[in-house]
C-alpha positions in Angstrom: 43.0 -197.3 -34.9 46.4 -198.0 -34.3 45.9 -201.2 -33.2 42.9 -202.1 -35.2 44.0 -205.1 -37.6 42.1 -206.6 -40.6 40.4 -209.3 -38.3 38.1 -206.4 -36.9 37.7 -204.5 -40.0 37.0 -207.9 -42.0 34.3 -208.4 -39.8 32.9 -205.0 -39.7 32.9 -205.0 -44.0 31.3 -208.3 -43.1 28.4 -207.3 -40.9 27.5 -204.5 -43.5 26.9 -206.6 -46.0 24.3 -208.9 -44.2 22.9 -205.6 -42.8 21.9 -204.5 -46.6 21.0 -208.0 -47.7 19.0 -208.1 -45.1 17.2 -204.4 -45.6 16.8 -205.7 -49.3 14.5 -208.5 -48.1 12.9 -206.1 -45.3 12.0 -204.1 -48.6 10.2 -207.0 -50.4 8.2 -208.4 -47.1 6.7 -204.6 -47.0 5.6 -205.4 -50.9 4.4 -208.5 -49.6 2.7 -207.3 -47.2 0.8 -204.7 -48.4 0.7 -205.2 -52.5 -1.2 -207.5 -54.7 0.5 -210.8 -55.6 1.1 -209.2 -59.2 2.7 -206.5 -57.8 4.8 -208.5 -55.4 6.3 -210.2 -58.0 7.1 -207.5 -60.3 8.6 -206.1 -57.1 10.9 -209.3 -56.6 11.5 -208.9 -60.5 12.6 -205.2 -60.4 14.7 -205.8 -57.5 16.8 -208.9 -59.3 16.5 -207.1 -62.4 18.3 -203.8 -60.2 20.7 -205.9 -59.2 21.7 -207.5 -61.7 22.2 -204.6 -64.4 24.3 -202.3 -62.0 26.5 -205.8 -61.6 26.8 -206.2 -65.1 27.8 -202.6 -66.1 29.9 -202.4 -63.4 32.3 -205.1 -65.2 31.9 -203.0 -68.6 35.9 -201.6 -67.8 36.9 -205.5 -69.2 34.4 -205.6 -71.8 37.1 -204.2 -74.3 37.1 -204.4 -77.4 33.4 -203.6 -77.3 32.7 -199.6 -77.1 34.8 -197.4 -76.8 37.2 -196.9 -73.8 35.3 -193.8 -72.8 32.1 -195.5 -73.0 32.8 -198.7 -71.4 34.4 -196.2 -68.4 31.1 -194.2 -68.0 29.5 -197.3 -67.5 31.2 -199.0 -65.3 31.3 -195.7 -63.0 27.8 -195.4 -63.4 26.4 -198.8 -63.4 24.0 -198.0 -59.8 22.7 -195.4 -61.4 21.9 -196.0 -65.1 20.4 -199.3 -63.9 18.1 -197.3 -61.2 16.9 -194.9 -63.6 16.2 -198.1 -66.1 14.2 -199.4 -63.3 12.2 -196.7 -62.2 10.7 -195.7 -65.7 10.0 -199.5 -66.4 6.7 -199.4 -64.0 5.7 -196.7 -66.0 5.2 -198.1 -69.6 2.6 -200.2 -70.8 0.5 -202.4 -69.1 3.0 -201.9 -65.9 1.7 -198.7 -64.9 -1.3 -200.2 -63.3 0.1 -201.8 -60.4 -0.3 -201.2 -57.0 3.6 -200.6 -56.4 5.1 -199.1 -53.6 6.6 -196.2 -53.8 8.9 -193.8 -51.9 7.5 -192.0 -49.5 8.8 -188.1 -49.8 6.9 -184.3 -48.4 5.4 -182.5 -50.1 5.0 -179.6 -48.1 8.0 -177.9 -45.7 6.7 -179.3 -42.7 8.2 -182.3 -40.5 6.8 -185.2 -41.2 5.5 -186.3 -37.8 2.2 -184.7 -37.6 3.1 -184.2 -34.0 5.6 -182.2 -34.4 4.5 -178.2 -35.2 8.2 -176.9 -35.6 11.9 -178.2 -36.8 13.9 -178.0 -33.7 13.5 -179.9 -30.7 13.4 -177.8 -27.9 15.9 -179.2 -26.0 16.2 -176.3 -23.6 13.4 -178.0 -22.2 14.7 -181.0 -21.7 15.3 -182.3 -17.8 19.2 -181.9 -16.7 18.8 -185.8 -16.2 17.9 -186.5 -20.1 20.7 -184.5 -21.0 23.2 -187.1 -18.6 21.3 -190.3 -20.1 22.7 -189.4 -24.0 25.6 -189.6 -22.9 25.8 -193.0 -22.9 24.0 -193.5 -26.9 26.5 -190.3 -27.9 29.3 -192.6 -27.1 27.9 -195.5 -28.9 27.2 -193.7 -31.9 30.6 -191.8 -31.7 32.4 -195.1 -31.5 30.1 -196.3 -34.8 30.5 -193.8 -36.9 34.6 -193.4 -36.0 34.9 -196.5 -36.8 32.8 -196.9 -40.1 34.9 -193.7 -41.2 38.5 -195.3 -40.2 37.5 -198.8 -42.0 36.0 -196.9 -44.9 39.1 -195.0 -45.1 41.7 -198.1 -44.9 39.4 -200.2 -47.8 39.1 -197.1 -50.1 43.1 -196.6 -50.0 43.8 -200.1 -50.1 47.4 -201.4 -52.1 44.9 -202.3 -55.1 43.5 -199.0 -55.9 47.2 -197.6 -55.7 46.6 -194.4 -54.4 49.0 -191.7 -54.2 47.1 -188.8 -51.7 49.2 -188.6 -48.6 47.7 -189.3 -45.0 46.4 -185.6 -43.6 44.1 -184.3 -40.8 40.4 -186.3 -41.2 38.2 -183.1 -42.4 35.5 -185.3 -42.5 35.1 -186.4 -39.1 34.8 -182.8 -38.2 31.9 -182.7 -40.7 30.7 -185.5 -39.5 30.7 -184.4 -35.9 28.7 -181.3 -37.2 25.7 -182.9 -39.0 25.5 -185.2 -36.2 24.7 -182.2 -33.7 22.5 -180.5 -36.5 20.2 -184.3 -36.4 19.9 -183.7 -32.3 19.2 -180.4 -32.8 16.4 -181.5 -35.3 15.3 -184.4 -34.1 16.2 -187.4 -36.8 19.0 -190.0 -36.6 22.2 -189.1 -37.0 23.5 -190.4 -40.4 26.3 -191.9 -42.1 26.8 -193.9 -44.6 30.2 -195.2 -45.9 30.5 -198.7 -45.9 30.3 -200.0 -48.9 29.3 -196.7 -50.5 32.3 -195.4 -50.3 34.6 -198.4 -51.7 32.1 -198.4 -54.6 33.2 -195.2 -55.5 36.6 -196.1 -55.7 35.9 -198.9 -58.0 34.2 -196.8 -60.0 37.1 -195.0 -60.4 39.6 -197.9 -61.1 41.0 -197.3 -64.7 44.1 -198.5 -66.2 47.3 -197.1 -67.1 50.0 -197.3 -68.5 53.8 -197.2 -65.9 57.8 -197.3 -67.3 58.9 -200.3 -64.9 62.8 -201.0 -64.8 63.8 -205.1 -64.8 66.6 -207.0 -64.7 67.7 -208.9 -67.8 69.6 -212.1 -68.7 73.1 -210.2 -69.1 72.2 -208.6 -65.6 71.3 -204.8 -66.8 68.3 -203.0 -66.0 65.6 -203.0 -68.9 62.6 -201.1 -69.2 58.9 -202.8 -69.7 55.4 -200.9 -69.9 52.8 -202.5 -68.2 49.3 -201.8 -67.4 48.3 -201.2 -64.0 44.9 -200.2 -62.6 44.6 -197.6 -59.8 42.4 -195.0 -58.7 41.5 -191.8 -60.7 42.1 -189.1 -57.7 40.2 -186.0 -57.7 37.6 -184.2 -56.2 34.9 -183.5 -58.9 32.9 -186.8 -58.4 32.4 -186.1 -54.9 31.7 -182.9 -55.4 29.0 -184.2 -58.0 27.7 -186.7 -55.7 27.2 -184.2 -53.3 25.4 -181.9 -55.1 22.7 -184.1 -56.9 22.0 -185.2 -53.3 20.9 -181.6 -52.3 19.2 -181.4 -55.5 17.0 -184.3 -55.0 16.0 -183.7 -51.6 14.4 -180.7 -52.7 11.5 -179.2 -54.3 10.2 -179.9 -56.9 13.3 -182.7 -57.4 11.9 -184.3 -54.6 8.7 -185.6 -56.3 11.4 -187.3 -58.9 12.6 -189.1 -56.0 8.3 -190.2 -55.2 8.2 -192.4 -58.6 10.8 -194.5 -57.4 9.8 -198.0 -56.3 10.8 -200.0 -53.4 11.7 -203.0 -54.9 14.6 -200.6 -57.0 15.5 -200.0 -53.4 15.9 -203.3 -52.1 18.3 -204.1 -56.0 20.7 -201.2 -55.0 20.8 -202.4 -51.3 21.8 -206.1 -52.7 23.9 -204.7 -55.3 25.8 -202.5 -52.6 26.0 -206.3 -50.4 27.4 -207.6 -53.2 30.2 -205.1 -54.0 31.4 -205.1 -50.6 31.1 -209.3 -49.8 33.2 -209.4 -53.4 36.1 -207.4 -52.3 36.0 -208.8 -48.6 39.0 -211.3 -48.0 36.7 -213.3 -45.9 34.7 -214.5 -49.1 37.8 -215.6 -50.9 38.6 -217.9 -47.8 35.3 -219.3 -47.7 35.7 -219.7 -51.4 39.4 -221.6 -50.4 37.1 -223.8 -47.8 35.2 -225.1 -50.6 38.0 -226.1 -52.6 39.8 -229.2 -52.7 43.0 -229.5 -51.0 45.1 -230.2 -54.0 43.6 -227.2 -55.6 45.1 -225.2 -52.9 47.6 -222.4 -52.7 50.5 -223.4 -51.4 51.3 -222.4 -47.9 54.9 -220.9 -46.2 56.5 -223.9 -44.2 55.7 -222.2 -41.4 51.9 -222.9 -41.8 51.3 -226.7 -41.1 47.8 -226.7 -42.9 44.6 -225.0 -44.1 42.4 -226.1 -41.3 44.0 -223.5 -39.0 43.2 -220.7 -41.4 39.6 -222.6 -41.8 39.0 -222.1 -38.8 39.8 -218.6 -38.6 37.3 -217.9 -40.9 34.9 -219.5 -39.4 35.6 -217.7 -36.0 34.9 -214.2 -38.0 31.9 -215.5 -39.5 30.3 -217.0 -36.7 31.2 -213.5 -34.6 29.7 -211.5 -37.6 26.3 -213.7 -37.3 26.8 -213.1 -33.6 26.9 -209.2 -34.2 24.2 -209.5 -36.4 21.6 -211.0 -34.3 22.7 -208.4 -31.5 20.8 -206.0 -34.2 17.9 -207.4 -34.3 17.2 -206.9 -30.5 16.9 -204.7 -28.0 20.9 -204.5 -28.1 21.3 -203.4 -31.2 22.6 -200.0 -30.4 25.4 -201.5 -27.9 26.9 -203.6 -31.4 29.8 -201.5 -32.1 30.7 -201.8 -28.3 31.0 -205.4 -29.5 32.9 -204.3 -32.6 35.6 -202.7 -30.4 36.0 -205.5 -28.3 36.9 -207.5 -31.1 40.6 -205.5 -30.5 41.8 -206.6 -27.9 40.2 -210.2 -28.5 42.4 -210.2 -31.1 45.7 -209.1 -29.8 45.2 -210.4 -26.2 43.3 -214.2 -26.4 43.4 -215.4 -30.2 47.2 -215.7 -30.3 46.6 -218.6 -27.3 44.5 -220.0 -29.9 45.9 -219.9 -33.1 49.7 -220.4 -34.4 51.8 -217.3 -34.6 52.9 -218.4 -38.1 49.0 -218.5 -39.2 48.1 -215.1 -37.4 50.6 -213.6 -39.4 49.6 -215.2 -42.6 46.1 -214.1 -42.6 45.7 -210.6 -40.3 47.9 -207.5 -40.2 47.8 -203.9 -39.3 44.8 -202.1 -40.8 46.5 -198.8 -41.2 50.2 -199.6 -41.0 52.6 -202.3 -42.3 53.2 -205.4 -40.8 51.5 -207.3 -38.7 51.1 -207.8 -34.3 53.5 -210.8 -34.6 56.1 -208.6 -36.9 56.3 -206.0 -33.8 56.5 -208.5 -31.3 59.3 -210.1 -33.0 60.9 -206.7 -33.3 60.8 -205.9 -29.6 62.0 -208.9 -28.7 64.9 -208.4 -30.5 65.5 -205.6 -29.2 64.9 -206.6 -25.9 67.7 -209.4 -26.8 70.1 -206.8 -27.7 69.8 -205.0 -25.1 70.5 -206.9 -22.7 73.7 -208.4 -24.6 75.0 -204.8 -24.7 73.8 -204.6 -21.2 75.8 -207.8 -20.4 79.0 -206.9 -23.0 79.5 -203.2 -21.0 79.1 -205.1 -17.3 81.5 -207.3 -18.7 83.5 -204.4 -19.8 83.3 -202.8 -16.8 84.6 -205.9 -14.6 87.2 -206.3 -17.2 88.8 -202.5 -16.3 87.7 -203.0 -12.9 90.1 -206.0 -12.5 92.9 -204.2 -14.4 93.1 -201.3 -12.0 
């Protein structure tokens, strides 16, 4: 991940968010397909509906004075949830809870699912030695996914917004990660792991403000002290923990039937509100948004950078890669994508600087898990390749000089 920058990770955030959009509408075409018109469109309604509430509580943090700060802090870390549990009792009041609506489908009895299957575990000792050779090559697919999920969830949740404080130490979770994925072969079911945008959502959820001591300079030129508010990241371990255990909780008996009475249209809101979150926080939106407005009404650029239409058109490379990536998943492909996401390094370090400016490289990519940018170090090396070979050329010099003198 070293030499990852934002122009992959961009893209990656990028490509989930379709992906859920996308399994959002899946979700309604089912309810199309196999519901009454009626229900259809209360599906269509409960989805919007889903989606809109959990976007709406999730700004409740700026709704002061309204509430109290307590309040207006539960709801805004809670937003995804209070809204799904709004939207799952709904169906069931009134004239509503005659519908034909979809629900999720759960077991009821500790069996697998597949009525072919009689036990848990595959029995892979049984397996031909050549089977075991052919996963090979998915293993390192899916090992080169879900590293790379992890390592962009990672750099987005600790971004400089959230202003985290919790030093960089030895990735537990890809361990874990490592472990359940064995478990799922073992069993039988995809290996699973999601982080993107789940994971960013929780640390907006735990955005709050505080108050920090800041020293300034004043007019006579002495240091003065100002308090100002700054929003960062609550750090601890009790939400996860929390999380955590109400998912073991409701994938089992008899929590499980809870999980039956929820629709699939609430479904399809939380996977557009989950889009959403992670398209609003993506830098690639805000230079679409910056495509769209006038040129006057522009930022003003570094000298260095001539014009917009090189940075345009940087965005328009990433999206039009992303759509690219995209359609690879709806084929036969799909599980070779984050070969394709991988590549997107070395694209990036070895052919788009003979495409693009330096000076507009380093305006809008850098490092994704160190400071600077590619242009920064190359700067820096050949510097110090230039002073090198001065002090190479001062100490021949010297040498010659003595040389002569004896």
């Amino acid at each position: 991940m070293r030499y990852v920058t934002t122009f992959s990770t961009e893209i990656f955030s990028l490509l989930n968010s379709i992906i859920y959009f996308h399994k959002a509408l899946q979700e309604l075409q089912r309810a199309h397909d196999s519901s009454s018109f009626a229900s259809f469109l209360y599906a269509i309604i409960g989805a919007v509906g889903t989606f809109l509430v959990a976007v709406a509580l999730s700004t409740a943090e700026s709704w002061r004075p309204l509430f109290h700060r307590y309040i207006r802090l539960g709801l805004t870390e809670y937003a995804a949830a209070i809204s799904i549990i709004i939207f799952i009792g709904m169906p069931h009041v009134g004239e509503l809870a005659s519908l034909d609506k979809q629900t999720l489908h759960i077991s009821t009895t500790f069996r697998p699912t597949s009525p072919e299957r009689a036990a848990f575990f595959v029995p892979f000792w049984h397996l031909p030695i050549g089977w075991v050779f052919a996963a090979l090559l998915p293993g390192f697919i899916i090992t080169i996914l879900f590293f790379f999920d992890h390592e962009v969830s990672s750099i987005i949740c600790t971004a400089d917004r959230y202003n985290t404080k919790k030093p960089t130490g030895f990735a537990w979770d890809i361990a874990l990660l490592g472990t359940t994925s064995a478990i799922c072969g073992i069993l039988g079911i995809p290996p699973a792991n999601g982080l993107l945008p789940q994971a960013p959502l929780h640390s907006e959820s735990l955005m709050h403000t505080v108050t920090k001591e800041v020293q300034t300079p004043g007019d006579n030129g002495e240091m003065k002290t100002e308090v100002v508010e700054v929003r960062m990241v609550y750090e601890q371990r009790w939400s996860h923990f929390l999380h955590a255990g109400g998912i073991l909780v409701f994938t089992s008996p008899p929590f499980m039937r809870v999980l039956g009475l929820t629709p699939t249209s609430v479904l399809a809101g939380l996977f557009l509100f989950m889009g959403e979150q992670s398209l609003s926080i993506n830098p690639i939106i805000f230079r679409v948004f910056h495509m769209l407005t006038p040129p006057s009404e522009l930022p003003t650029l570094p000298p260095s950078v001539l014009s917009y239409w090189s940075i345009h058109l940087y965005t328009a490379c990433q999206i039009i890669i992303t759509v690219g990536i995209f359609v690879v998943t709806m084929t036969r492909a799909a599980p070779s994508f984050p070969v394709i996401i991988l590549a997107l390094v070395p694209i990036r370090l070895l052919l788009m600087k003979r495409c693009w400016h330096r000076e507009t490289l380093r305006l809008v990519d850098a490092w994704a898990c160190k400071e600077g940018t590619p242009e920064d170090d190359e700067d820096r090396a050949r510097a110090e390749a230039t002073l090198g070979m001065d002090e190479t050329k001062e100490r021949t010099r010297t040498d010659g000089d003595v040389s002569r003198t004896v």
